[in-house]
Phi, psi and omega in degrees: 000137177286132165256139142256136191235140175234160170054011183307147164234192178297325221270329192195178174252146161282337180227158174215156156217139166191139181087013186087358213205134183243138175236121163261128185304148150269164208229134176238169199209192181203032154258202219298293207261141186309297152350284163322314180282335191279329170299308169279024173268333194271312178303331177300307194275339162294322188303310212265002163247006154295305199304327185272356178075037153217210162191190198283352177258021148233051161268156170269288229209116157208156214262118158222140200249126188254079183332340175192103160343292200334331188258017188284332187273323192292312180290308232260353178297293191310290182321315159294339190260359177272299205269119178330167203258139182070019166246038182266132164300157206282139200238105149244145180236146207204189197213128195211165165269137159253165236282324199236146174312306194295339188298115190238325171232154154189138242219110163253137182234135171267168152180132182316172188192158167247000000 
């Protein structure tokens, strides 16, 4: 079966696909508010499951990593007005250091594809 890679570098891909399944890198963001970063984290994973021949009503799985519980009712505000209604993915969020201090979310997605 064929892998496909998009956006690669030495260190990772933004998109993988194989097998019927888009796997996305996680997406961050570096603005003021946890609210702010998750909407455009959100506009990232919509370019990038387009880019992949998919969209936001075949997600599997998506993975979000918070820098401080504090923002879970702030991300989950954003969040709820994003993902179609009967398409919510199987969901976890947790509390993690992310990779830069300014990082407040970061929010990884499976989702079928064709």
């Amino acid at each position: 079966m064929t892998i496909t890679r998009i956006g690669t570098t030495a260190r990772s891909s933004k998109i993988v696909k194989h097998n019927g399944v888009v796997y996305l890198s996680g997406q961050v963001s570096e603005a003021e508010t946890a609210a702010e970063q998750t909407r455009e984290i959100l506009a990232k994973v919509d370019a990038l499951l387009a880019e992949a021949d998919s969209d936001k009503t075949r997600l599997l799985q998506t993975v979000i990593w918070l820098s401080d519980m504090s923002y879970f009712a702030e991300l989950n505000e954003v969040w709820n007005a994003w993902v179609p209604e009967g398409h919510a993915p199987a969901r976890a969020c947790g509390e993690a250091k992310l990779a830069r201090e300014i990082l407040k979310v970061e929010i990884i997605v499976t989702a079928a594809c064709d």
